[in-house]
ZATIKOL-206535 format. One record per residue: x, y, z of N, C-alpha, C, O, CB in turn; residue in one letter. Coordinates in pm, whole numbers, plus 50000, padded with zeros to 5 digits. Atoms other than C-alpha are relative to their C-alpha. Glycine has a CB too. Layout:
N
XYZXYZXYZXYZXYZA/...
***
This chain:
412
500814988050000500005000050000500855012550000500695021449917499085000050119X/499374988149998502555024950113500834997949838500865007649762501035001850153X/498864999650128504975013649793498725006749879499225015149805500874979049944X/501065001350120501625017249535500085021150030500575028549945497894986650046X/499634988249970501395056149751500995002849935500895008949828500175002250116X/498584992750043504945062449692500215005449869500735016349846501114991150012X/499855001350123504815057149343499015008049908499295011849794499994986949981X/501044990150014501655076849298500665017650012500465026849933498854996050129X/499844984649990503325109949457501514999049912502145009149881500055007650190X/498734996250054506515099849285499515006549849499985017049805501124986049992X/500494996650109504475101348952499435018649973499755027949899498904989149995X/500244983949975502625133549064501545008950001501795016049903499145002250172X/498674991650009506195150249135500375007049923500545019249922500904995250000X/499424995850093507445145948822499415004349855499825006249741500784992049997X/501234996650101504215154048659500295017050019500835024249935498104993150060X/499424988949929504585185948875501105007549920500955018749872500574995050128X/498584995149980508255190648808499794999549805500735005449751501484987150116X/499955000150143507465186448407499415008449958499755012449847499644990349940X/500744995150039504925206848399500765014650022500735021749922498764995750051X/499164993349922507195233648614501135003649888501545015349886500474991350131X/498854997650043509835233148394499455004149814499955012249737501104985350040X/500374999150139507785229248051499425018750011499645026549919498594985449951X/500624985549941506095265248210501255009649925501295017049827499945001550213X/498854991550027509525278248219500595001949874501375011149849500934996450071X/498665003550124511045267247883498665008849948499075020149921500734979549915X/500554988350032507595286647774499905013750000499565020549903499494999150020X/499944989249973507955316947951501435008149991501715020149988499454999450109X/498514995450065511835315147872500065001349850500885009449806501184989150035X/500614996450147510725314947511499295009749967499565012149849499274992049953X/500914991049993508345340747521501385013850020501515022549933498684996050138X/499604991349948510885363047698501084999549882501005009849816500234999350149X/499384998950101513555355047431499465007349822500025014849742500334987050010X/500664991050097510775362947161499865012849988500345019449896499034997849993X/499814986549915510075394047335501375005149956501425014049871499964997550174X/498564993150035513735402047297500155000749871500225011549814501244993150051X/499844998150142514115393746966499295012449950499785022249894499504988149928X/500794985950096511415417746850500195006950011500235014849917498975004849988X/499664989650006512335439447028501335006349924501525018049891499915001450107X/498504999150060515995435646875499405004149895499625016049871501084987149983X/500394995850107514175437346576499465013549941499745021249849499384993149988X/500504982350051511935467246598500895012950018500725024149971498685005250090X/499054993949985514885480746721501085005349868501625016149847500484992450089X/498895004750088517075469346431499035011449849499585019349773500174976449986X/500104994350119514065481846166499665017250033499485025349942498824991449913X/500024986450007513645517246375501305005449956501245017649942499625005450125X/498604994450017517285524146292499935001149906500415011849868501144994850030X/499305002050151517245513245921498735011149964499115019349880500064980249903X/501024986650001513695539645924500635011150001500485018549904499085001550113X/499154990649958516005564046074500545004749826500215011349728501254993050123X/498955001850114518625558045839499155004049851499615012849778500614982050000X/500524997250129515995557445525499535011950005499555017749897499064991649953X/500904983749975514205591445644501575009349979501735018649900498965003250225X/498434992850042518175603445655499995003949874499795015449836501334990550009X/499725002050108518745592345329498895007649902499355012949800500164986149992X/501424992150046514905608745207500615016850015500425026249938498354995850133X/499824982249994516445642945349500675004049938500565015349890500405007050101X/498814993350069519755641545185499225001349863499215011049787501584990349995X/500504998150181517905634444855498875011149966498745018049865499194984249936X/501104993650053514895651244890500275014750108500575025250052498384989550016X/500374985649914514675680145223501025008450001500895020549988499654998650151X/498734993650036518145688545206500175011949909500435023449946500734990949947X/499794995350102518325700744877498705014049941498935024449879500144986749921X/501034988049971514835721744894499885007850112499225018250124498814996049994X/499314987849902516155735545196500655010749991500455021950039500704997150063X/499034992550034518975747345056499855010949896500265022549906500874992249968X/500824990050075517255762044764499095011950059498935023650027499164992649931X/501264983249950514535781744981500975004050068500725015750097498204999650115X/499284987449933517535794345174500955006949900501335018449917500904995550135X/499634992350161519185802344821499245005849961499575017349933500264993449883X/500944986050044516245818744715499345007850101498645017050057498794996349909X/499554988349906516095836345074501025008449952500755018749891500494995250128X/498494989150063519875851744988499535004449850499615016649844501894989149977X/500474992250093518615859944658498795008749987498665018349912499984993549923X/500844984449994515855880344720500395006550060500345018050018498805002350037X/499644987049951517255897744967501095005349913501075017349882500444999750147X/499324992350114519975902744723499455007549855499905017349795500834991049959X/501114987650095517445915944461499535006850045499455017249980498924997949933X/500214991649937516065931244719500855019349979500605030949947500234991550114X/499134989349968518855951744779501015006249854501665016649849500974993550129X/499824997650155519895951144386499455011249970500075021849959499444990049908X/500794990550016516675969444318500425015050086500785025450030498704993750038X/500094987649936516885995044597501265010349949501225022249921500014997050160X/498644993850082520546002844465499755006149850500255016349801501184987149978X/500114995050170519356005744093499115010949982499315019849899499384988449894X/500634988449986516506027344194500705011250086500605021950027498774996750050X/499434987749935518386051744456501575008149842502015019349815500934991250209X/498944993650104521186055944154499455002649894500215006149805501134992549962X/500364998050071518426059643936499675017550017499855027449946499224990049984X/500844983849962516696090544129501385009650060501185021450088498424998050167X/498834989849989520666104344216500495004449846501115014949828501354992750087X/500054994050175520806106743794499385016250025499885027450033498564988349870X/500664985349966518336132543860499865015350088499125025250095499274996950019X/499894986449893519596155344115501765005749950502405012150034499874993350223X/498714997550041523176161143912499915007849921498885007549854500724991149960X/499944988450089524046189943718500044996949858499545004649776501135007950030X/499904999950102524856174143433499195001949891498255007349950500404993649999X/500414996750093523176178843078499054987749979499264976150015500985004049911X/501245011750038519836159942948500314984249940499764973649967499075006949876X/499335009650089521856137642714501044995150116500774983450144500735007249848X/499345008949930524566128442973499594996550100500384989850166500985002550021X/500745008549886522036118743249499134990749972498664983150056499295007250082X/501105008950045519786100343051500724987049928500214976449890498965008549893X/498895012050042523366081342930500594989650109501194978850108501325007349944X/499685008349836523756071843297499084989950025499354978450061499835009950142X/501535005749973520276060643331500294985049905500484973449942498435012949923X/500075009350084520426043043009501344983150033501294971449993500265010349855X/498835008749969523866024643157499814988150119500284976750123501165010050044X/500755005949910521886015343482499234990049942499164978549984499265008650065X/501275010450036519405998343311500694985849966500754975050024499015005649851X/498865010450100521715978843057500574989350070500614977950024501395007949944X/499235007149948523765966243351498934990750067499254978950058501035007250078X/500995007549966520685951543508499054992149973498564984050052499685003450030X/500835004250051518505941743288500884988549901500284981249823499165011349946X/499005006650101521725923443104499605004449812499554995449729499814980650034X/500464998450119520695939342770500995002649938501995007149994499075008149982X/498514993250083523085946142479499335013749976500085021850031500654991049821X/500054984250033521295982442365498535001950082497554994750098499975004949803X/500834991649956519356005642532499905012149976500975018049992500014999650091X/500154992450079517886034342382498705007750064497625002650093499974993749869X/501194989349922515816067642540500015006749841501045008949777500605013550178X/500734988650082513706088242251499235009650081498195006650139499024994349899X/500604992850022512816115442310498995011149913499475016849815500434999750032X/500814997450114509436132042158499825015850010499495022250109498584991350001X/500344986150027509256166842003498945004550015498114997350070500195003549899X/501494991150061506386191741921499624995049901498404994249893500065015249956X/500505008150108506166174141617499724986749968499634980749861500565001849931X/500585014450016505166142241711501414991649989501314979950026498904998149849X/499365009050010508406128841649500764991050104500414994150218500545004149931X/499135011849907510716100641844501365004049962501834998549863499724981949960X/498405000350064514446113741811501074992750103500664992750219500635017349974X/499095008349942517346093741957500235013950150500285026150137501594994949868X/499344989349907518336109842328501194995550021502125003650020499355002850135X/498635009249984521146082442387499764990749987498774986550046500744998950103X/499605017050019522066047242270500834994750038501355000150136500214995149898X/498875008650024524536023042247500244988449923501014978849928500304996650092X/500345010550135523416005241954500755005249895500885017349874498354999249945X/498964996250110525806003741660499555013749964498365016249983500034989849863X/500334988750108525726036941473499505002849911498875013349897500505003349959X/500065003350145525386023941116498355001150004497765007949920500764983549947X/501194999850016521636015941241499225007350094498255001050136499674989049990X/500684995149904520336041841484499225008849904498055006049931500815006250118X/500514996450043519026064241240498814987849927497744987649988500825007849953X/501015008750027516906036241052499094991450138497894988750132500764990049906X/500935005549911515906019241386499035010250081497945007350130500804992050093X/500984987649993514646055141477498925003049964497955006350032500315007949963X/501114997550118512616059241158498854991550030497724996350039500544996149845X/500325012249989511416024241218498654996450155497664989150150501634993150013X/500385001349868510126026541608498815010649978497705009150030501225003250119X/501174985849975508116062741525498974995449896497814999349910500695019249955X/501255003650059506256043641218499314988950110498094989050127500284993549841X/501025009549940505496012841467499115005650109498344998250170500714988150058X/500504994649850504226039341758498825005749938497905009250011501065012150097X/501124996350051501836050441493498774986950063497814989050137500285001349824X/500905011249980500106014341525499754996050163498714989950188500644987549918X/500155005349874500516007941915498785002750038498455014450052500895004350092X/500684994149882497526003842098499904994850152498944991650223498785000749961X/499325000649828498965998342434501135008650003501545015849913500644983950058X/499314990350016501476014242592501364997749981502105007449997499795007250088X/499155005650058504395991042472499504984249910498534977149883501004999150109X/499875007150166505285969442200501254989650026502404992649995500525014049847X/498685008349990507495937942298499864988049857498904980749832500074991050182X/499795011550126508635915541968501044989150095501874991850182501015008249820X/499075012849948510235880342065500184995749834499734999949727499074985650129X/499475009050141512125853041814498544998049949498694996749827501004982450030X/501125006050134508525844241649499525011749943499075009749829498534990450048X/500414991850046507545877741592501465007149902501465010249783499255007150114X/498934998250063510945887341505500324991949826500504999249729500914995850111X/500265007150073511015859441248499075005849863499565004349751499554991050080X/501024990650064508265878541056500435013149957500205018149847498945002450090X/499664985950052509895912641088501355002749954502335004450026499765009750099X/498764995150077512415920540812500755009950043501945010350012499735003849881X/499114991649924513575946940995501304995950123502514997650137499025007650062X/498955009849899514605925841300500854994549956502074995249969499574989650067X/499015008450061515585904241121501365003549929502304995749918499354994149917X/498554998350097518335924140899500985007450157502155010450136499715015849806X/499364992649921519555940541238500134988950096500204992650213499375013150040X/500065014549882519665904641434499425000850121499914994050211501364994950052X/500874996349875517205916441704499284989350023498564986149928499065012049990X/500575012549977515855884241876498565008450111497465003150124501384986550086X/500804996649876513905906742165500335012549978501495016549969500324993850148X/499974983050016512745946542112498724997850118497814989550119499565009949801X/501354996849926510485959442409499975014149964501135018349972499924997250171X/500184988049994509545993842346499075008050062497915005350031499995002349912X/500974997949922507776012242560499985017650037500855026250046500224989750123X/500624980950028505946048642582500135004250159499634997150246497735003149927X/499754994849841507066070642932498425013249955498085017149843502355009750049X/500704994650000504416091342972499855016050118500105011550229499324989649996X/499714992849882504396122643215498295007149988498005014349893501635011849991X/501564993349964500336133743326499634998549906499405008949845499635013950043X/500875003450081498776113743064500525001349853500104995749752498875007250031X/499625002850180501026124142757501214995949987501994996550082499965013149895X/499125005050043503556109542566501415009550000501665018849923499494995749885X/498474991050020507126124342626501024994249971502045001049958500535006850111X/498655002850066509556101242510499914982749995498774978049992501485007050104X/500405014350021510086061242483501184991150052502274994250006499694996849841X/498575010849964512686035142624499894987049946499044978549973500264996650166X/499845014450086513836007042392500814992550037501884998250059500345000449869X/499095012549930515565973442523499804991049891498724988349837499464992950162X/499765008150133516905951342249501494988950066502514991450130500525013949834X/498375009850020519465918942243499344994949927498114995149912500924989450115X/499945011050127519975895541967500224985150025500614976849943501185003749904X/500435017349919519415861142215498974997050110499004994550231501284994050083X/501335003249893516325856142355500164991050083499094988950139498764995749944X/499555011549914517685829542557500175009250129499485009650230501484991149943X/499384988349886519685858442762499125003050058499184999850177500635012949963X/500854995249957516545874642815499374993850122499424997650238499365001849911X/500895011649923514325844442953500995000250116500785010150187499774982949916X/498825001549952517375836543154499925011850150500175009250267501185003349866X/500314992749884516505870043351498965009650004498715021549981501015005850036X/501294997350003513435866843410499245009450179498285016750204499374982949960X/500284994449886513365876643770500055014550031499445021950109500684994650073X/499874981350015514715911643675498815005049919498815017349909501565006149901X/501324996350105511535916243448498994999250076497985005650048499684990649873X/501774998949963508825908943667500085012350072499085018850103499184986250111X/500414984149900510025941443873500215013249858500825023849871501725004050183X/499484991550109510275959843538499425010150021499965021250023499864996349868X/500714987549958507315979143627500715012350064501175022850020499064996150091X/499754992049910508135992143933501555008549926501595020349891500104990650152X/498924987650077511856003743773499645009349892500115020649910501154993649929X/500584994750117510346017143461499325011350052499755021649999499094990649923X/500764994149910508156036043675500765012050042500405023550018499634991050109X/499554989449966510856054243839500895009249921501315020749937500434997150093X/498545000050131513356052543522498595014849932499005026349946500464975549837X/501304991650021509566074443385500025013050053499895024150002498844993650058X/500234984649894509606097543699501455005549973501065017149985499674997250211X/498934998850006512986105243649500555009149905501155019849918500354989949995X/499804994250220513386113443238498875008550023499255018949969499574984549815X/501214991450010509976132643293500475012150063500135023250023498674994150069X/499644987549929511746154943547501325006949943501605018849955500214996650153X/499414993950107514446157743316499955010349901500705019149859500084994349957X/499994998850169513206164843022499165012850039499295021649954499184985449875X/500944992449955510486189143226501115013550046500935025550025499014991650123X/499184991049987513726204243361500465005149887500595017349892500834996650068X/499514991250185514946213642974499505009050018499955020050053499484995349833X/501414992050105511706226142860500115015250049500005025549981497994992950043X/500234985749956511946253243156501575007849964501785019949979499525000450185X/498964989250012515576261643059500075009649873500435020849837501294993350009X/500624989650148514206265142722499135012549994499175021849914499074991949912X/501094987950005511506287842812500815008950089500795021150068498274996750063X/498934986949906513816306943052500945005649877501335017249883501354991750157X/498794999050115516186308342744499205004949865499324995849784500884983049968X/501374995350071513416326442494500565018050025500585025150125498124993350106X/500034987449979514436359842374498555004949988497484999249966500915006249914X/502004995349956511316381142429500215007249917499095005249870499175007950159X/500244997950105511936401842134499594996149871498895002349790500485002750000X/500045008350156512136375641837499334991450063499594982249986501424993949907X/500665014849937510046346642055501054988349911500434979849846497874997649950X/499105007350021513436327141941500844998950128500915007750214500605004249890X/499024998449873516136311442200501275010550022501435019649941500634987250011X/499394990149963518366331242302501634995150011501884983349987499295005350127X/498595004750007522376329642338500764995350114501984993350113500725009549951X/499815006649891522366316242685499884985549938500914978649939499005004250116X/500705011550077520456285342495500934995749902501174983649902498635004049927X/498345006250058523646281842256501074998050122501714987850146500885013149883X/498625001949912526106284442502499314987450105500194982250174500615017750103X/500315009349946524126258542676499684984749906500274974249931499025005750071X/500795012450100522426231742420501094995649903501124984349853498515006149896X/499565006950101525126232942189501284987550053501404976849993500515011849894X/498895004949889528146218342439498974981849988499494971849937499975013050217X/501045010350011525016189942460499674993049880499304981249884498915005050034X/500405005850094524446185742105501134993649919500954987949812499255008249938X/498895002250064528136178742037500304981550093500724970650057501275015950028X/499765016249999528146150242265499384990950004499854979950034500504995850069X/500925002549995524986141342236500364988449818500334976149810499005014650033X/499335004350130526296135241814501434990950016501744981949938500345013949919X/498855007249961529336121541938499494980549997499584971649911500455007450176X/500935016949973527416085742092499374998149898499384986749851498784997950122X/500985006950145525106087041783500944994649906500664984349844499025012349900X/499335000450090528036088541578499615006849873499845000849768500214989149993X/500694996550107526236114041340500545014850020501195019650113498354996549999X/499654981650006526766151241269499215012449978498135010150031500835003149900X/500734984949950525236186241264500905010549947502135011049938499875002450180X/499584993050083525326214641086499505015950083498505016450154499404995049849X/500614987049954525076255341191500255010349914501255010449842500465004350128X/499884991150108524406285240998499845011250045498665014650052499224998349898X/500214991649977525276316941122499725009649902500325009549794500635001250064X/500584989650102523326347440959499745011250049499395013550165498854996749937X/500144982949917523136386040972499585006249879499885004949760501655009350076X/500794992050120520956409040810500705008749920501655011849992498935008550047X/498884995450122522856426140542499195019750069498115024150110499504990749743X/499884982749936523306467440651498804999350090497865005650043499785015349866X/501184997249938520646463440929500115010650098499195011350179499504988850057X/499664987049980522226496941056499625013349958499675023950021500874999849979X/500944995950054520356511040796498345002450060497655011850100500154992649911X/501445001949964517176503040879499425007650132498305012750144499804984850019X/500274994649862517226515641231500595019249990499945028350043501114988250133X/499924986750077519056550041075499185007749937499165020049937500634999649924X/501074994850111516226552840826498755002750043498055012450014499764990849892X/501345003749973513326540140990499794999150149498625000150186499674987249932X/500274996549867513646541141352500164981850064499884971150010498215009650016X/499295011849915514996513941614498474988650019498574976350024500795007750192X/501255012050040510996497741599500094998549869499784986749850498355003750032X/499595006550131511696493841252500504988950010499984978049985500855006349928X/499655010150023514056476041293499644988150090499524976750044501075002149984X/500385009449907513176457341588498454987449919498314975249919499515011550154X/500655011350105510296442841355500154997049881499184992949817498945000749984X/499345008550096512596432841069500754990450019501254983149933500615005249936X/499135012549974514416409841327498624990350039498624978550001501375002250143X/500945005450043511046399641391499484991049912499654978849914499695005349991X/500135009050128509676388841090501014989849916500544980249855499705008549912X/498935008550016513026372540992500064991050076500184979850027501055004950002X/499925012649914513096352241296498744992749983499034980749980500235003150153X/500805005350054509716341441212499704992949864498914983949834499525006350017X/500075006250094510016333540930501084987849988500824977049937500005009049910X/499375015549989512796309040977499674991950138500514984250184501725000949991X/499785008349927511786294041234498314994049986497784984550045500715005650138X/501355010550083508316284541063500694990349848500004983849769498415014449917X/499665006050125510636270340783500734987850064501014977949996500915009949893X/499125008749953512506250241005499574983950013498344984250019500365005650124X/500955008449981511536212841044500674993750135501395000250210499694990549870X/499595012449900512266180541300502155002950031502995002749941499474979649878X/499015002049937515656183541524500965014649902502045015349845500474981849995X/498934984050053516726222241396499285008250124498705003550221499595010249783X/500014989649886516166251641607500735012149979501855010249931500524994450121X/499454983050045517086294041567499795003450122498805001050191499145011149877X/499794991349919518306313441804500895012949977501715013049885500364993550088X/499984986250027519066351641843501994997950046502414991050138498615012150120X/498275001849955523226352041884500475012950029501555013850086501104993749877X/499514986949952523466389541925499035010749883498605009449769501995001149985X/500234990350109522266418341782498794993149890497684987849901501585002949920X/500645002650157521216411841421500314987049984499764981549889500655009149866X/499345013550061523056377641423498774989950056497954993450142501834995550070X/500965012549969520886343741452500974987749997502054988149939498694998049881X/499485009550064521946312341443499244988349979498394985850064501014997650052X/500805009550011520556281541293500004985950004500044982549885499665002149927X/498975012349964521556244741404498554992649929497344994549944500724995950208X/500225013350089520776214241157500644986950045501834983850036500565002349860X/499595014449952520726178741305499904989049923498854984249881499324996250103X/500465011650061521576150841142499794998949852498764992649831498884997250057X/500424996550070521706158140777501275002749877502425003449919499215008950060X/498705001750099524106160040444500055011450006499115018750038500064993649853X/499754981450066526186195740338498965001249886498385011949906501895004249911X/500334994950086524326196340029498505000950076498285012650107500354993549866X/501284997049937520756193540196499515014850038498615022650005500014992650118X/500024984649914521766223040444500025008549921499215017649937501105004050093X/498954988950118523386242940180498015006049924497485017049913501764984749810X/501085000650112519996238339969498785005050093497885011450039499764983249922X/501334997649894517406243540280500425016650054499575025450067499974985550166X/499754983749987519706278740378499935005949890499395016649919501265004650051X/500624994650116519246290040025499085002849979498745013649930500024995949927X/501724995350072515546283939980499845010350167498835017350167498204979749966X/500274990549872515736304540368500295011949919499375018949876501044998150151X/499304988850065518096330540195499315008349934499305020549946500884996549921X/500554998350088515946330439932498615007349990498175017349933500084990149965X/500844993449900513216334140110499195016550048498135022550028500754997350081X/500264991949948513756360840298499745014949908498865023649910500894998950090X/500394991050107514646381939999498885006749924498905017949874500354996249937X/500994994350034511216382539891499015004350131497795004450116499454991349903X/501124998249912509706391940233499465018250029500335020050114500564992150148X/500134983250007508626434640251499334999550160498364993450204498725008349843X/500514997149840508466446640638499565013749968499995022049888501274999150141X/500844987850036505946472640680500415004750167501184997550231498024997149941X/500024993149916505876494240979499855014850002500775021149951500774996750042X/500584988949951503916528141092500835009749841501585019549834500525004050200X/500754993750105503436535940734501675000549908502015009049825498995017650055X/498564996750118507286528940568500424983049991500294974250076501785013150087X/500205017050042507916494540411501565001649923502035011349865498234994249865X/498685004450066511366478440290500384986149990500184979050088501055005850064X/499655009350015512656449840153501274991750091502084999650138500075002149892X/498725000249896515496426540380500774988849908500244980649834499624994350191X/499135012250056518686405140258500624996750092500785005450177500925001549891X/499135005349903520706385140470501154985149938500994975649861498844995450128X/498985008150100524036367440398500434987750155500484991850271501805013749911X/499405014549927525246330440596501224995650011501804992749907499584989449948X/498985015849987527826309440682500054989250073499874990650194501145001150026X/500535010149960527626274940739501334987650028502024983049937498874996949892X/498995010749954530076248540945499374990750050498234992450094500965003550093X/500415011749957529706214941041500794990550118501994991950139499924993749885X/499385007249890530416189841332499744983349903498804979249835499025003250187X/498904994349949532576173041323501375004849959502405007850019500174993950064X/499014994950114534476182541027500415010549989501385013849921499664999349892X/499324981950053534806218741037500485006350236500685017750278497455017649869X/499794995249859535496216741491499334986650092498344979450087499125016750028X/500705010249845535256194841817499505007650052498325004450044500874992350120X/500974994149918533886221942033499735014449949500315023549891500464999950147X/500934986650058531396246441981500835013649990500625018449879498645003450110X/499534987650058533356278741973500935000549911501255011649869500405007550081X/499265000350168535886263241651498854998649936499005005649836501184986549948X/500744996750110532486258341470498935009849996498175013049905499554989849961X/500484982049989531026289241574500965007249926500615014649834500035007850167X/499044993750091534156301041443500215002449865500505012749804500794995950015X/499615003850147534566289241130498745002249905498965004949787500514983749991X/500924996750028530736293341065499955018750002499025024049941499184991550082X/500324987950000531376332941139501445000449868501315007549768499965009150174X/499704995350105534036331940919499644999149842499905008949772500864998150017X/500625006350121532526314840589498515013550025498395020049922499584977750022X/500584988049929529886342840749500495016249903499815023749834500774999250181X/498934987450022532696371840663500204998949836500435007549752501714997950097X/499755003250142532996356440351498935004349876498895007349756500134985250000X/501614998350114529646360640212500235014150007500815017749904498014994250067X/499964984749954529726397940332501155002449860500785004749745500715004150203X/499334998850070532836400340163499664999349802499695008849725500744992050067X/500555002350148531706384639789498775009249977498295008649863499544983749974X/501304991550047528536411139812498914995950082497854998550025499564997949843X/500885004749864526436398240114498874996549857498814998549736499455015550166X/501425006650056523046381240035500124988049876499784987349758499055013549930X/499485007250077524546350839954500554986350132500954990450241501175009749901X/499305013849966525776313740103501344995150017502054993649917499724992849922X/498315006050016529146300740196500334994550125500354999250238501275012249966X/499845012649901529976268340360501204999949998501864997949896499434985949969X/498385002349969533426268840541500244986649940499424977649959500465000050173X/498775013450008535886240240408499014999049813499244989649737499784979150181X/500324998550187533876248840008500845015549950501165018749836497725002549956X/498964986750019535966285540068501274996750024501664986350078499755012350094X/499164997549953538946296940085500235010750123501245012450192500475001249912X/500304988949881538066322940330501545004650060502074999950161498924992350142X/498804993049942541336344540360499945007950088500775008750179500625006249928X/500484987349942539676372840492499924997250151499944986150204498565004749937X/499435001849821540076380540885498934995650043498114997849954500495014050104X/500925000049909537546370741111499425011350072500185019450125500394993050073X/500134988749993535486394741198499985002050179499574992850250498775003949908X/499484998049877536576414741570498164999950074497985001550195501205016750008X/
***
């Protein structure tokens, strides 16, 4: 009985002790599983890590670096702009002359906008578009001139940009290799005062800087306010410069405009012509007929040439009886032929006054830039002597320095 017991709890024991141990080899398994995974989730948060790394270098990195590259570049356009505009509006507070501030301007732009030519017109009383400063070959500034004032007929906006497909089409562009013309109308209180043209021959360049174009406005704008206060500043030196006898300029207005028109011709690479003239014995007249006599025979003379005159000329009073008459842009024989039919002119004109009437003659001479002088007082010169000359041969008559011999002195 006790052995059958024994054998009973021995059985239980190791039922016990199997079950005890099978527990353990479970819960020691479990705990090893446990580890593992965790080794594992361990093992695939790292290689996550690692791939999100690898995601930044390729991907966040690199658009990081860009938006903080195109941070430093705007503020560097930022501060581009503010520079191009403050040296735009210090153009305008400098003494210098219409033509050499509007060459500054035009230089500003150029360097910014990367353009090869840039080109300010300015527009007359007569509707026209004349060059103020370029830097476009020479050979074609006069034709791309001609060219811009027929297309401003057709604009109806207030610029005119051609690209390569339109270009393509226009024989003009095309013979002058212009890939990209913007042209565009400045306006000052609603009217037209002059025009700024931007030209290169690679539209690529252009595209290329495109970021400088979307603020074009705003520069244009001030490049506008700028040339308007310019050109507004002339007008009054002109009207300050207005003799009040002959309603012609006056000889402040040479000694000022012409210094301007020499280097103004210079950059064009073109030339200019002047024709000084004096009324033949108008010593007479004021002897005979009384000092309002004569005062309205310089009158009517100055009127009358300066209704004969056309696009980029201009008369002014030079002293006394003398005038002078500046021709822009234009051949000797033209001038020669346009002061003749003046000459000619005048000869048939009869001044009346408080009841005594007389006929007037007046004799010329005519020099040119830059063939007959570099600065204005050698072709003032040389124009008074070819001047002396006519006098000399019998006044009421023509004579273009460097077609004389003009021995005769200059007159004191």
């Amino acid at each position: 009985m006790i052995d059958l017991l024994s054998k009973e709890i021995l059985i239980l024991v190791l039922l016990l002790l199997t079950i005890l141990f099978g527990t353990m080899f479970v819960i020691k398994t479990v705990q090893v599983s446990k580890l593992k995974k965790r080794k594992l989730e361990k093992e695939a948060k790292r290689e996550k890590e690692k791939q999100l790394e690898k995601q930044y270098e390729c991907y966040e990195k690199p658009r990081r670096e860009k938006h903080e590259k195109h941070d430093k570049h705007d503020k560097y356009e930022k501060h581009e702009v503010v520079t191009l505009l403050t040296n735009l509006l210090n153009v305008g507070f400098t003494n210098l002359s219409l033509t050499e501030q509007s060459a500054r301007m035009a230089q500003l732009l150029r360097e910014y906008y990367n353009m090869e030519y840039v080109t300010f017109y300015i527009k007359g009383n007569d509707g026209w578009f004349s060059t103020l400063t370029t830097n476009m070959p020479k050979y074609r500034v006069t034709r791309t001139e001609r060219y811009y004032n027929n297309e401003s007929q057709s604009m109806t906006s207030d610029s005119k940009v051609t690209v390569l497909e339109e270009y393509e089409k226009d024989s003009f562009l095309r013979s002058i290799n212009v890939e990209y013309s913007n042209f565009t109308l400045i306006k000052q209180k609603g009217k037209v005062i002059g025009a700024l043209l931007l030209e290169h021959s690679n539209r690529t360049e252009v595209e290329n800087n495109k970021t400088q174009f979307e603020l074009y406005n705003k520069i244009f704008n001030t490049t506008s306010l700028v040339l308007s206060h310019l050109i507004e500043v002339s007008n009054l030196i002109k009207k300050v410069s207005t003799d009040q006898l002959t309603d012609v300029y006056n000889r402040r207005f040479i000694d000022v405009t012409l210094s301007e028109e020499i280097i103004k011709h210079i950059n064009l690479g073109q030339s200019f012509y002047i024709a000084l003239m004096d009324i033949d014995y108008f010593k007479k007249f004021n002897d005979t007929y009384g000092h309002q006599f004569g005062d309205e025979v310089l009158k009517k003379v100055s009127k009358y040439i300066k209704d004969k005159l056309g696009q980029h000329s201009w008369v002014a009073r030079y002293g006394g009886e003398e005038f002078l008459i500046f021709i822009a842009n234009s051949f000797p024989e033209k001038v020669k032929m346009k002061i003749e039919s003046i000459r000619e002119g005048i000869s048939k004109l009869e001044v009346s006054y408080g009841g005594q009437s007389a006929s007037v003659t007046v004799s010329f001479g005519i020099a040119g830039f830059p063939q007959d002088g570099g600065i204005a007082e050698s072709i003032i010169s040389n124009a008074d002597k070819a001047l002396y000359q006519s006098k000399a041969d019998g006044r009421n008559r023509v004579t273009v320095w460097g077609d004389c011999i003009c021995k005769t002195k200059q007159r004191k």
